[in-house]
C-alpha positions in Angstrom: 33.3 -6.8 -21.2 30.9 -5.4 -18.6 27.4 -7.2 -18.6 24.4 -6.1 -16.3 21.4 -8.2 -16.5 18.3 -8.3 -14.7 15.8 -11.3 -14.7 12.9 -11.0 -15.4 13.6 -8.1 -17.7 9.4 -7.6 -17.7 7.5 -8.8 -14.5 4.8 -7.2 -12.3 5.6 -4.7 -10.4 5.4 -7.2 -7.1 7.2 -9.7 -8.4 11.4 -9.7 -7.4 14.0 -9.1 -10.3 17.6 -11.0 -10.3 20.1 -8.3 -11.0 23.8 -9.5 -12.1 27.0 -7.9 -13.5 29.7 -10.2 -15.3 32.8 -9.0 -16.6 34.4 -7.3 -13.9 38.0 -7.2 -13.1 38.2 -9.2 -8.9 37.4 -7.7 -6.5 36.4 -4.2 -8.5 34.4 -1.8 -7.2 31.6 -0.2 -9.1 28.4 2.1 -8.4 25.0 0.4 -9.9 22.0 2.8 -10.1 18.3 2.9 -10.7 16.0 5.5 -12.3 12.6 6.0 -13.6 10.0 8.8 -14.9 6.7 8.7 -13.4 3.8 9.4 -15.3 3.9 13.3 -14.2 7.4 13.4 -15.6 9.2 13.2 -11.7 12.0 11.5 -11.6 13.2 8.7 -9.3 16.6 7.4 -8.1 19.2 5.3 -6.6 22.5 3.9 -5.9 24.2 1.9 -4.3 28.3 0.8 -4.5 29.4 -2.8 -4.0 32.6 -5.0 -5.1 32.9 -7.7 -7.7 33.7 -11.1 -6.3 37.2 -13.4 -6.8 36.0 -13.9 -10.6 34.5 -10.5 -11.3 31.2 -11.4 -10.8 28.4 -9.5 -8.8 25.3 -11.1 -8.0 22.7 -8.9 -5.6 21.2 -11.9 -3.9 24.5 -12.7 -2.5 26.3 -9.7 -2.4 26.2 -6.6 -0.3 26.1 -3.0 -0.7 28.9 -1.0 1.3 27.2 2.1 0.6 24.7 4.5 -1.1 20.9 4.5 -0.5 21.2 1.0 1.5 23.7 -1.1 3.2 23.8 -5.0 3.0 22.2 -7.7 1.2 19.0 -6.5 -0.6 18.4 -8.3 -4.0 15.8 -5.2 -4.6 17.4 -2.4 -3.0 17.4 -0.6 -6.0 13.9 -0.7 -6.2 12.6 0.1 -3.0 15.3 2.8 -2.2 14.3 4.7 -5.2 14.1 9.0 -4.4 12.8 11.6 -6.0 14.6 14.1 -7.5 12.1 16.7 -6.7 11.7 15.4 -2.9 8.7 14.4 -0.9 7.3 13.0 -4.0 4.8 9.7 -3.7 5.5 7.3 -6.5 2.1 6.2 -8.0 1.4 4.2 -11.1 -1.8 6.2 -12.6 -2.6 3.8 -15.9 -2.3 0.2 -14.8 -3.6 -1.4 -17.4 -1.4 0.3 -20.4 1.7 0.8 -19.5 4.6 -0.1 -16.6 7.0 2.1 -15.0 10.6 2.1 -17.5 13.8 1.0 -14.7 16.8 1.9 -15.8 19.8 -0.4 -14.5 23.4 1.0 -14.9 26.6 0.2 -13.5 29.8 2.6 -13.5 33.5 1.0 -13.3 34.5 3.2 -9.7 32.3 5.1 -7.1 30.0 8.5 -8.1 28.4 9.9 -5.9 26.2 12.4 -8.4 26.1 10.4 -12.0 26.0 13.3 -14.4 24.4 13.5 -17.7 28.4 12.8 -19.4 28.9 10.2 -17.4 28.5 6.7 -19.8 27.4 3.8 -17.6 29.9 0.3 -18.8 26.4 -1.5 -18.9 23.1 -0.8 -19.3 19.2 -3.1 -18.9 16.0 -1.4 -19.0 13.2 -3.3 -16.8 9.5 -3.0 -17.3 7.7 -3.1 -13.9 3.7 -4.0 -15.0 0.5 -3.6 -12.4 -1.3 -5.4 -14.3 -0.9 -9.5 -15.9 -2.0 -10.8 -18.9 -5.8 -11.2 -19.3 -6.6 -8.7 -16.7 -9.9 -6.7 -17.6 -10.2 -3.4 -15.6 -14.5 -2.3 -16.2 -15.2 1.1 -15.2 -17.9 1.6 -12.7 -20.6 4.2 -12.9 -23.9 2.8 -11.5 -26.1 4.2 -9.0 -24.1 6.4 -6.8 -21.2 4.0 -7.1 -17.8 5.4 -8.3 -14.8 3.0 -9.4 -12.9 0.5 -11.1 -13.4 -3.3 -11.5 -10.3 -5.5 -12.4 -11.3 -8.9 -13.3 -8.8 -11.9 -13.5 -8.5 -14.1 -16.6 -10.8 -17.1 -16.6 -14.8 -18.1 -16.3 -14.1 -17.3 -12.1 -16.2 -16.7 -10.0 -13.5 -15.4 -8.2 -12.9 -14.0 -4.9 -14.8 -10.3 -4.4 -12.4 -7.3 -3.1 -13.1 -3.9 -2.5 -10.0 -1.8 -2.0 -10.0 1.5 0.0 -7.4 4.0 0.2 -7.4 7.0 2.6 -7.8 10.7 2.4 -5.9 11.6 -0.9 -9.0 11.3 -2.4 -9.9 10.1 -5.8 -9.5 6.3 -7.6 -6.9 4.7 -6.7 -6.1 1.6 -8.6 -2.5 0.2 -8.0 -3.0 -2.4 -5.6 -6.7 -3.8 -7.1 -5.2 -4.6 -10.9 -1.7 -6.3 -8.5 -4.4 -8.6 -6.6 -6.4 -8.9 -9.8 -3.3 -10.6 -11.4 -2.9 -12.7 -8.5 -6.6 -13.9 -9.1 -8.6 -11.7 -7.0 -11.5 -9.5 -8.3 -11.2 -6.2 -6.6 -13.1 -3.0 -7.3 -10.9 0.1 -6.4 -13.6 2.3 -4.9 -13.8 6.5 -4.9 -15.6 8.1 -2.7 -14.7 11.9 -2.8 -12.5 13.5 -5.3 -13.6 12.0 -8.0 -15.9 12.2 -10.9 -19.0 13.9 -9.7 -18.6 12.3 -6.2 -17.8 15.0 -3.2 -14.9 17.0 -3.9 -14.0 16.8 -0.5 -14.7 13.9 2.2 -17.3 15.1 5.0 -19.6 12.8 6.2 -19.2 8.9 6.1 -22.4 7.8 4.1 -22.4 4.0 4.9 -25.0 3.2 2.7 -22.4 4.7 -0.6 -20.4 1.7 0.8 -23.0 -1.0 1.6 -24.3 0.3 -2.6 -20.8 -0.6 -3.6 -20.8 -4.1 -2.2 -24.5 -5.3 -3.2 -22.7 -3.9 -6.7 -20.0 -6.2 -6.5 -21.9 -9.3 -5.0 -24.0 -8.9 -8.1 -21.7 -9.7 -10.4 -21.6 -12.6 -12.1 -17.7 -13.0 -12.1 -17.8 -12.7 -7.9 -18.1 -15.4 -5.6 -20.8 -15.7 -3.0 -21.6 -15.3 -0.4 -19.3 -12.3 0.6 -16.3 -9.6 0.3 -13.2 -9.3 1.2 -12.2 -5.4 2.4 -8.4 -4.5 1.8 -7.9 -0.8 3.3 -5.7 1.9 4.5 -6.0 5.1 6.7 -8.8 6.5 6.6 -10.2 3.5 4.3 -9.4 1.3 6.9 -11.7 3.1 9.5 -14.2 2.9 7.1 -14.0 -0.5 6.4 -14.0 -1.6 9.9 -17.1 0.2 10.0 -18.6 -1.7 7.2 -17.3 -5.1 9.1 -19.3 -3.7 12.3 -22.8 -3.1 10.1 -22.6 -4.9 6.8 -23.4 -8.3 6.7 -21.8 -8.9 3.3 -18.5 -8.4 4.5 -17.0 -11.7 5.3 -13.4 -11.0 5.3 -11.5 -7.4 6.7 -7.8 -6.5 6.0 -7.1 -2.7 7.6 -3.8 -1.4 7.2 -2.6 1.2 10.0 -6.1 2.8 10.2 -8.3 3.2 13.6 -11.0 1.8 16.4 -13.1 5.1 16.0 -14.8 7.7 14.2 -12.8 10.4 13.4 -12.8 14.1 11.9 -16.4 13.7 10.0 -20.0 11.5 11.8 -20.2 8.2 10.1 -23.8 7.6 9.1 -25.6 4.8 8.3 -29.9 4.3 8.1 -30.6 5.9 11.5 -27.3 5.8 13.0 -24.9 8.4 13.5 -21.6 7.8 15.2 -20.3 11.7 16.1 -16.7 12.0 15.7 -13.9 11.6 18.2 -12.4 15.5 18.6 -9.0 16.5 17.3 -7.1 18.9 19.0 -4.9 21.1 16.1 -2.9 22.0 19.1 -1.2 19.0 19.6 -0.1 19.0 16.0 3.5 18.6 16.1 6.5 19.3 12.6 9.4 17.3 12.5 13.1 18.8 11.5 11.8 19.6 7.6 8.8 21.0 8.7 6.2 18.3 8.0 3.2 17.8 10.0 2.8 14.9 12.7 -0.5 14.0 12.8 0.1 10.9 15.6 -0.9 12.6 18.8 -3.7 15.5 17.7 -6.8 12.9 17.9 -8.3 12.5 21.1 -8.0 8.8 22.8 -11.1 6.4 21.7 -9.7 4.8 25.6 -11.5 7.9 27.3 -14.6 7.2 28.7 -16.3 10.2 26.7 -15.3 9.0 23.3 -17.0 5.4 24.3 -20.0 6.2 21.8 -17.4 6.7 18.6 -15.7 3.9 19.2 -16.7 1.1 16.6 -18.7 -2.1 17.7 -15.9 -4.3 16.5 -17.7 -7.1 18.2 -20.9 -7.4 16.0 -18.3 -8.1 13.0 -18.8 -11.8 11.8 -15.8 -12.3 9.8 -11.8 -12.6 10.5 -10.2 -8.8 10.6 -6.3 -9.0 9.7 -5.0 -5.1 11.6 -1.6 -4.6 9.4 0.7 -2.2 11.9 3.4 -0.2 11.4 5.2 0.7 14.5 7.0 4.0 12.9 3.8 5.4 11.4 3.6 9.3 12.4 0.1 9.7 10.8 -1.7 8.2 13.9 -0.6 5.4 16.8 -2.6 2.3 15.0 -1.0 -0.2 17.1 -2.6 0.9 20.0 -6.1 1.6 17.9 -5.3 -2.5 16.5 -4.5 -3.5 20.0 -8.2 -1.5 21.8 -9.8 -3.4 18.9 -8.5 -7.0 20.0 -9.2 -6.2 23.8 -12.2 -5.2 22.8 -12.9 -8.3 21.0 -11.6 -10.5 23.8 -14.1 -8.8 26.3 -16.8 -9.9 24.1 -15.7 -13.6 23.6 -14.5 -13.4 20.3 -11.0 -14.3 18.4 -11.4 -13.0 15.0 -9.0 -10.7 15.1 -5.4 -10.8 14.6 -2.4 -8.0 14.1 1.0 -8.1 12.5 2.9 -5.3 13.9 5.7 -4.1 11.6 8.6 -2.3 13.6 10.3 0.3 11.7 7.7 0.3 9.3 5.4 3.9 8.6 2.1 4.7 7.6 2.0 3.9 3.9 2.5 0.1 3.9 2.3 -0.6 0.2 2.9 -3.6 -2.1 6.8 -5.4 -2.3 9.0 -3.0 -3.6 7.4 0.2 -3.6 9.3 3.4 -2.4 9.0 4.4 1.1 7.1 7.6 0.7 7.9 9.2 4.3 6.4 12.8 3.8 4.5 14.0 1.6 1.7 16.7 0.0 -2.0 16.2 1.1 -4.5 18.2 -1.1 -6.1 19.3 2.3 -3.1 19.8 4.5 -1.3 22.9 4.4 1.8 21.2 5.0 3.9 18.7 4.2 2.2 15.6 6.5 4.6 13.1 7.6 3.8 9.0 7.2 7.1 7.8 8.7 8.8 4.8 8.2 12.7 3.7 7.9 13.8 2.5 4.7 15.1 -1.2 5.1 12.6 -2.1 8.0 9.7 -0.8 5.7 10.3 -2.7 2.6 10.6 -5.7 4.7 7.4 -5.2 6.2 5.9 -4.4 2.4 7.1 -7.6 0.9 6.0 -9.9 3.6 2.4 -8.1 4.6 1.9 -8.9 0.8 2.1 -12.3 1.4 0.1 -12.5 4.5 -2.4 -10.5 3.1 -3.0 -12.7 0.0 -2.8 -15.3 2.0 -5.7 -14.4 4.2 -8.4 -13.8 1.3 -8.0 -17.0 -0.3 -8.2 -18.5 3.5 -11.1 -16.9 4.4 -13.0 -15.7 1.2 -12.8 -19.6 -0.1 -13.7 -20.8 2.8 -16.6 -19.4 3.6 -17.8 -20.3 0.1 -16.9 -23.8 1.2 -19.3 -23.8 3.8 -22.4 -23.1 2.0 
């Protein structure tokens, strides 16, 4: 009899699941798939065909796929290779604290290539993928101007203080700050525009929103002093290495394919205003399905005219991790990561360091997330394109993970140790 079982059978959503099949005939071939329902009712997929061993056994750390949505050894394949049905879908958990995404395992006895509704997989296991642990508190935020979500770890604490910033989709985002909060982190997932009563639509930078947000979090009893970590993306991230440059309660900076420069809106901040590198809609280039490449339509921040928008990256005091991925489309941020190290170097200092990802694209997410490669952006007309190839990208998901965690409790415990 045909048994498919998957270990842990309810885990967080970062955390790898052992997927076996017993009770083949040697050497069989079968088709094992994957499926879910997001919270908007889309509907994700995958597949993948591999053979049984000498004893009818299949075990996906060891075996390898021959075909379907990835080829080779890939314990999660079925996970990170997951499709929508409706394409150019982004897979998002929207209530972290309440409920996981439902995976559905199945294995068929031969090879299909479209699994219909009469179809009757042999075996069946349904996996619950959590983003959030036990004991994790999320706290709404509404004070001052501040905007957000706190997610707390269980325990007395203080723990280690995270803001997390996302990019220009707008709205609270809150995926990644309840995974770190069940990894011990407390991380405030931050709006600012889209949301709540916040500007409907990101114009200018207000640093001060920002520098509001982490005197907020530094307050709180639960956080450790004397400063936060930063964990960001896109347009986040060029805000957050902003906030290195001019706040000093950031002690600690992890940017994730964003820039060295102000661009599209002026960043402000008390009497400074940093004007905006220009963009040039001409250069804006659409791939085969007629998606948008935004890579080559900013101007250079290596021209001498665009000198005042590029970021003092000296004058921050803490370590900055610069997360690359070589196939991102949205912009070039290894050669933004790579300005801000020289840049760095010319001033005497080391803090920086980049882990450049090849084949990975814009939307570097936690292990095992879907590689989103296009996509609709509320204020794009068009599909925009984030890039990325599917094997090389979940690669660089499920180790930047690592290294990321890895550099908070480096450098946000240590600088409590040297008080």
């Amino acid at each position: 009899m045909f048994q498919l079982t998957a270990t842990p059978a309810s885990a967080l959503a970062d955390e790898p699941v052992h997927i076996r099949v017993t009770g083949l005939t040697p050497l069989q071939i079968v088709t094992l798939t994957a499926s879910l329902k997001d919270e908007k009712g889309y509907v994700f997929q995958s597949q993948a065909f591999y053979r049984a061993n000498e004893v009818g056994e299949l075990d996906l750390t060891q075996a390898s796929s021959f075909g379907g949505d990835y080829v080779g050894v890939h314990p999660m394949g079925l996970f990170w290779s997951l499709k929508p049905r409706k394409a150019f879908r982004r897979l998002l958990k929207q209530d972290v604290m309440n409920s996981p995404f439902w995976v559905t395992l199945n294995v068929y006895d031969s090879v299909f290539l479209q699994v219909s509704t009469t179809d009757q997989p042999k075996a069946s296991q349904m996996v619950q993928r959590w983003f959030s642990g036990p004991g994790v508190q999320r706290v709404q935020i509404r004070e001052g101007r501040v905007r957000g979500a706190l997610f707390l770890p269980p325990g007395e604490g203080p723990f280690p203080g995270i803001m997390d910033l996302f990019g220009g989709r707008g709205g609270l985002v809150e995926f990644r700050a309840s995974l770190l909060a069940s990894h011990g982190f407390a991380v405030l997932a931050l709006a600012y525009f889209g949301y709540e009563d916040l500007p409907a639509e990101l114009g200018e930078i207000d640093l001060e929103y920002f520098e509001e947000a982490a005197n907020l979090l530094l307050a709180h009893p639960k956080i450790q002093p004397p400063g936060i970590g930063l964990f960001s993306v896109s347009k986040g991230a060029e805000i957050a290495l902003a906030m290195a440059c001019f706040l000093k309660q950031v002690v600690a900076t992890v940017c994730i394919n964003g820039t060295n420069a102000i661009y599209e809106f002026p960043l402000r901040y008390k009497d400074l205003v940093i004007t905006p590198i220009p963009t040039f809609l001409e250069r804006l280039q659409f791939d085969a399905l007629g998606a948008g490449r935004l890579r080559h339509y900013r101007g250079n921040a290596r021209d001498e005219l665009n000198q005042k928008s590029v970021l003092p990256i000296e004058k921050a005091q803490g370590p900055i991790l610069f997360i690359v991925g070589e196939s991102d489309e949205c912009l070039n941020s290894k050669d933004c990561a790579e300005q801000a190290l020289e840049q760095l170097r010319s001033h005497g200092k080391n803090n920086g360091r980049m882990l450049v990802y090849p084949g990975a694209g814009h939307l570097i997410e936690p292990p095992y997330t879907p590689l989103c490669y296009a996509s609709p952006q509320s204020n794009f007309s068009r599909l925009l394109l984030w890039g990325g190839e599917p094997v090389a990208h979940a690669a660089a998901q499920e180790h930047s993970w690592g290294e990321i965690q890895k550099f908070f409790r480096e450098h946000l415990t240590e600088t409590r140790r040297k008080l």
